[in-house]
TORROLO-608712 format. One line per field, with one value per residue (C-alpha): residue number from 1; residue in three letters; x, y, z. Coordinates in steps of 0.5 Angstrom, whole numbers, plus 500, padded with zeros to 3 digits. Layout:
<kolpas>
num	[NUM	...] .
residu	[Ala	...] .
xx	[X	...] .
yy	[Y	...] .
zz	[Z	...] .
</kolpas>
This chain:
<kolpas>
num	[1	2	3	4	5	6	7	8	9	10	11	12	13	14	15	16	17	18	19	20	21	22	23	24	25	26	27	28	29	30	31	32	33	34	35	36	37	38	39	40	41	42	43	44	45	46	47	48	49	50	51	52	53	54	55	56	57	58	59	60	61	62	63	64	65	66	67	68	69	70	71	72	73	74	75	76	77	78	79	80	81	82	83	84	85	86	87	88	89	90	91	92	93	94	95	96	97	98	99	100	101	102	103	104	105	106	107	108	109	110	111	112	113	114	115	116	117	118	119	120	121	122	123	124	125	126	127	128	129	130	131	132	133	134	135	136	137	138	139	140	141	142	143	144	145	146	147	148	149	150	151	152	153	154	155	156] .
residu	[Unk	Unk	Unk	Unk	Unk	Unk	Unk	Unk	Unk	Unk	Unk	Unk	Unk	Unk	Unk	Unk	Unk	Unk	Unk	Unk	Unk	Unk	Unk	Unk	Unk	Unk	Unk	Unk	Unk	Unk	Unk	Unk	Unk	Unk	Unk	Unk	Unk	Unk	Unk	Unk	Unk	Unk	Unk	Unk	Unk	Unk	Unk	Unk	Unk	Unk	Unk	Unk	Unk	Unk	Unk	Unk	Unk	Unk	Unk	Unk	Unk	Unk	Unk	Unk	Unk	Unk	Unk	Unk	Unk	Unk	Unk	Unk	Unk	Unk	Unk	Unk	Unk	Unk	Unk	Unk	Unk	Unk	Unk	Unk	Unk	Unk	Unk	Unk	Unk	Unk	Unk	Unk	Unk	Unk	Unk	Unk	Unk	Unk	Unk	Unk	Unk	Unk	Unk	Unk	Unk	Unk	Unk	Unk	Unk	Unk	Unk	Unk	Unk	Unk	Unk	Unk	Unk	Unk	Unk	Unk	Unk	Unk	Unk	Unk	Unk	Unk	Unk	Unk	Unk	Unk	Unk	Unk	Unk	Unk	Unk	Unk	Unk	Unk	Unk	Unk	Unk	Unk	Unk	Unk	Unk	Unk	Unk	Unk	Unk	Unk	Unk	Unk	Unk	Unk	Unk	Unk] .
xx	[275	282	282	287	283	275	278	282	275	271	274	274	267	266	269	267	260	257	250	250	246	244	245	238	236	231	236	239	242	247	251	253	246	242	238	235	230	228	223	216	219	227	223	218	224	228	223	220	212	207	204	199	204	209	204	201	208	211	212	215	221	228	234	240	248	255	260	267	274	281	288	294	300	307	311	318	320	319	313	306	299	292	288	279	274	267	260	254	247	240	236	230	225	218	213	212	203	201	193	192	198	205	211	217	221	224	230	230	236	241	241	244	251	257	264	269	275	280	287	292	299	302	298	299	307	308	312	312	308	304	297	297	293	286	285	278	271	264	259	252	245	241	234	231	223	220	227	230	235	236	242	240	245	253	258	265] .
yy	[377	378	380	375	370	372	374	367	363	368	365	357	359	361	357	350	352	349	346	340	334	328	321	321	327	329	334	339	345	352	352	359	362	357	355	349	344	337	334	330	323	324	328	323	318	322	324	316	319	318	324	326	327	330	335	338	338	341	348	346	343	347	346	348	348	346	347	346	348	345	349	346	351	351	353	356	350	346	342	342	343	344	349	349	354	353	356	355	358	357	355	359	355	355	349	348	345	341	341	340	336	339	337	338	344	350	352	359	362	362	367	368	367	365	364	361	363	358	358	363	360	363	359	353	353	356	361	364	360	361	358	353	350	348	341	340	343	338	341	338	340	338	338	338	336	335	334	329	331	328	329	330	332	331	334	333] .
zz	[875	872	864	861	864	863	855	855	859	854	848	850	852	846	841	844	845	838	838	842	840	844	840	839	837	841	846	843	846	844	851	849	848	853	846	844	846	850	848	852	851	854	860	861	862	865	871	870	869	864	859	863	870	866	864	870	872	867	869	875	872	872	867	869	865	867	862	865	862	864	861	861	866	864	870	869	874	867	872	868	871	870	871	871	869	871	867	870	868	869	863	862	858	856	855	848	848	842	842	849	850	850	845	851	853	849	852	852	854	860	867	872	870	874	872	876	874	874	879	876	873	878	884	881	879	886	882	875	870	864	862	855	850	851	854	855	855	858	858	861	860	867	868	876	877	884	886	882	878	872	866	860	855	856	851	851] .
</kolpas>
């Protein structure tokens, strides 16, 4: 990974990361740490099972996250672009019981962290260029049970 690059992804990455939470408060997630929480209810939705089934499944589950930034390039040509970079993780997590019963998902923290270095300036402007502002940062929380994936949380 070349340094300005993981330095300037590094930082975006860093300051965009504030703790997410879904419209009805029952999803949240830290995309810097890998911490937060789904509860029962949004997975029993999002997976279509009742209580019990998502019970006995629950340790089969897997959450991973996606956080994808875009940064404008300003060529020496006058012509601009844009150029991605991409987080991805898995999400460690661990059930959280309630007398016999469990509450969701605590959402333990990230591994297995691959950054995807966008384009150099240079590549995109096909000749001299510099990368610019900050356009955008989503980020996506993502669940997966039984092969079925489900979104469940995105933050822009």
């Amino acid at each position: 990974m070349r340094q300005p690059v993981a330095k300037l992804l590094a930082l975006v990455f860093m300051l965009a990361c504030a703790t997410s939470v879904g419209a009805d408060a029952v999803v949240t997630f830290d995309f810097q740490t890998g911490l937060g929480f789904v509860d029962r209810s949004t997975a029993q939705s999002a997976f279509g099972l009742n209580a019990g089934q998502l019970q006995k499944r629950a340790a089969q589950a897997t959450f991973s996250m996606v956080q994808t930034t875009t940064i404008a390039v300003n060529c020496a040509s006058g012509a601009t672009g844009q150029a991605v970079g991409e987080t991805i993780a898995t999400v460690d997590f661990t059930v959280v019981p309630t007398k016999g019963s469990f509450d969701g998902f605590a959402l333990t923290g990230l591994r297995d962290v691959l950054i995807a270095d966008p384009l150099s300036a240079e590549v995109i402007c096909r000749g001299p260029g510099a990368y610019g502002a900050q356009i955008s940062v989503v980020g996506r929380l993502s669940g997966n049970l039984g092969g079925q994936t489900a979104l469940l949380l995105e933050e822009h």
